[in-house]
N, C-alpha and C positions, 0 to 999 in steps of 0.2 A: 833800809831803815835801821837794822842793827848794826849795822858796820856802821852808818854814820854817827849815831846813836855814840858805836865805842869812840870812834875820834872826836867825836865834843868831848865827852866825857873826858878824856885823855888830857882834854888841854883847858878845860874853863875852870876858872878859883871854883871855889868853895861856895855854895849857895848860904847865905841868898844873896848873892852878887844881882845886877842889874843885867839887864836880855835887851836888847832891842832886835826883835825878830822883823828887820825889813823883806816885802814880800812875803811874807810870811804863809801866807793864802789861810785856808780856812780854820789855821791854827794845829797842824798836825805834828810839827815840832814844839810847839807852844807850849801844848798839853803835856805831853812827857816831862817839859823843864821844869811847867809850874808844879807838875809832881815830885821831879827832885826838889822843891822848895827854894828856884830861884824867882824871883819878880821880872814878871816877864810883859812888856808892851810891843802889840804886834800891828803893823802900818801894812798897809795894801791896795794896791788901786782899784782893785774891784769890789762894790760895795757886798755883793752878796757872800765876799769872802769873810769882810772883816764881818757882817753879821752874823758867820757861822763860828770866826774866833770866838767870839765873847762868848761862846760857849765851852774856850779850851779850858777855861780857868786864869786870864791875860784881859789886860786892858786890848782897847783896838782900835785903828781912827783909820778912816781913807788919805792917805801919802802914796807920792811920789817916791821911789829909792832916789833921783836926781836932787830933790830938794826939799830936806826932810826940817819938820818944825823942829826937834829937837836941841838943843843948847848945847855949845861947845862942850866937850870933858864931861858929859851926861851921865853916860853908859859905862858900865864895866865892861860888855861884851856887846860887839853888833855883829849879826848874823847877814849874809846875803847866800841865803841856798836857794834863791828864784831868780833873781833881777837879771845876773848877768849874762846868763843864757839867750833870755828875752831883749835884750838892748846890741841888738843887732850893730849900730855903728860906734866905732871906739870911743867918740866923742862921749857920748853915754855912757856908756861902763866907765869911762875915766868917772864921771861927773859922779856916779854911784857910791865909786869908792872912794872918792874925796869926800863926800859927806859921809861915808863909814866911820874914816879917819876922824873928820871932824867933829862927832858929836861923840865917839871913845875916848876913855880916858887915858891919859898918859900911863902905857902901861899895858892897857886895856888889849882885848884879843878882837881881831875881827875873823872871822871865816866865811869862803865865801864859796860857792857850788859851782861849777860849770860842767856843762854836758863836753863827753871827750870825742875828738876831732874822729875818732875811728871809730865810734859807737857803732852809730849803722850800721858799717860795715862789718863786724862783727853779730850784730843781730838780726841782719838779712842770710847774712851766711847760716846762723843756729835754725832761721824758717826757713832755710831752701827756698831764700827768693831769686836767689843769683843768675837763674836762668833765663831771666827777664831782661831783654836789652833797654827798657827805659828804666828797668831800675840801677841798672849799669851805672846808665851814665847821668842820673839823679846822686847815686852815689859818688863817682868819679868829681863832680861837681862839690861837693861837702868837703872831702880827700884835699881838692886841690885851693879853695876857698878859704873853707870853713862857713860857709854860710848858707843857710836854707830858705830859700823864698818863701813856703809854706802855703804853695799853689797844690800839693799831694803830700798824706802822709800825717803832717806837724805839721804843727803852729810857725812861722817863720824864726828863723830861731840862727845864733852864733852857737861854731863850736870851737873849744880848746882845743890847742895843745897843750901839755904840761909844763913846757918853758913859758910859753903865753902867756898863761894865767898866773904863772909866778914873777913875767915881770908885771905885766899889769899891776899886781899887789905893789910890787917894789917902784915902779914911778908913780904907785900913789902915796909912798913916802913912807909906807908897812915895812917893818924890819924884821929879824928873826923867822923868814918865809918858809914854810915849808909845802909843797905839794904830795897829796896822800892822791894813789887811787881807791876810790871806793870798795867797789867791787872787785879788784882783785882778777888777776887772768884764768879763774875758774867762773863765771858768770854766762858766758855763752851756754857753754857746758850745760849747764842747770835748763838753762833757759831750751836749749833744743833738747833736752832729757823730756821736759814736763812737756815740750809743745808735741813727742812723736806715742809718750806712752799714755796721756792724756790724765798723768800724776801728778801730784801737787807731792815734793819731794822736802815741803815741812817739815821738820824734826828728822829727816833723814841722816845717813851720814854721809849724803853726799851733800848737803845742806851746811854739815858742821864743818865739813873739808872745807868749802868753801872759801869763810873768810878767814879758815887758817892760811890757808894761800892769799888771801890777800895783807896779811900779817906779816907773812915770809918776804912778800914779794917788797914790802915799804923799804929796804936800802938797797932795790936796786931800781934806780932811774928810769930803765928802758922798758921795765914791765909797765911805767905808769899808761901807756898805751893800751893795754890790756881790757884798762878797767871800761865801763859806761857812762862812770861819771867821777870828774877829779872834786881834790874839798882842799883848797889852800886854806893855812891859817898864817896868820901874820899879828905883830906886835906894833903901838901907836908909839 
């Protein structure tokens, strides 16, 4: 959340620029923007989401990310930190981010989440799952895929690569592309530290390292692997 938190930050004008928070779910980013004092409308397909945005401080209406009511050149900024995960075949994720495209404004920034092609496999290793031969090869299948049935575990679900999802962005016509890993290749780390000492490592300083390595790690390409989760942003 604060890594992500810094790269919007990093790259959205000045509020009160326009949000469209597609997928947005119960308004967890919502809240935070409509706290920087941007104007923020948050769409989602599940209703008990958008009933629980309207309480982030955000308009909210049940949408589609494939086919969003919005008007050409709408938005200043459109958000996709849910959808493309969840839209398993390409035909989809295209259709997403051409209505991303379509309702930002010339100019305008879109960003957009996807969960990273090695996640698991890094966070089964932090819980010492690995000695499991079906989780093996439940992993092995992700690896070589990228896609999760979501028969165990998650929700069925697509994963990136970091070229993936930057071209993605770029044949949907997004220029000035860039991919961030979130979390940075200190995140296992954390994660198996708090799952063996039973700490919550909060304000620690192995907390603040953190996402200074994932700071370091932004101009080199191959640590984008590293991360749990990538956050392209791209220009209309």
């Amino acid at each position: 959340m604060v890594r992500t938190q810094e790269l919007l930050r990093r790259h959205l004008p000045p509020a009160p620029a326009s949000v469209l928070d597609v997928g947005g779910g119960p308004g967890t980013h919502a809240r935070w923007l409509c706290e920087d004092g941007y104007r923020v409308h948050l769409v989602d397909p599940v209703p008990r989401h958008v009933t629980e945005a309207e309480g982030a401080g955000c308009s909210a209406q049940l949408e589609d990310a494939r086919d969003l009511s919005a008007q050409d050149d709408s938005y200043d900024v459109v958000l996709l930190l849910g959808p493309l995960y969840h839209l398993v075949a390409p035909a989809d994720r295209r259709a997403a981010l051409a209505e991303a495209r379509r309702v930002v404004r010339p100019g305008g920034l879109v960003a957009a989440a996807g969960i990273n092609r090695y996640a698991s496999l890094f966070e089964h290793t932090a819980f010492a799952h690995l000695d499991r031969t079906s989780l093996q090869q439940n992993i092995a299948k992700i690896l070589a895929t990228g896609s999760h049935d979501g028969k165990k575990g998650f929700t069925e679900a697509h994963f990136h690569t970091g070229p993936e999802l930057e071209a993605e962005m770029r044949e949907a016509g997004l220029t000035d592309t860039r991919v961030y890993g979130v979390e940075g290749p200190a995140w296992a780390l954390l994660k198996a530290t708090e799952q063996y000492t039973g700490e919550s490592l909060t304000g620690s300083r192995m907390s603040a390292s953190a996402p200074a390595a994932a700071r370091m790690a932004e101009p080199y390409p191959d640590l984008l692997s590293a991360s749990s989760h990538l956050l392209a942003v791209g220009r209309n």
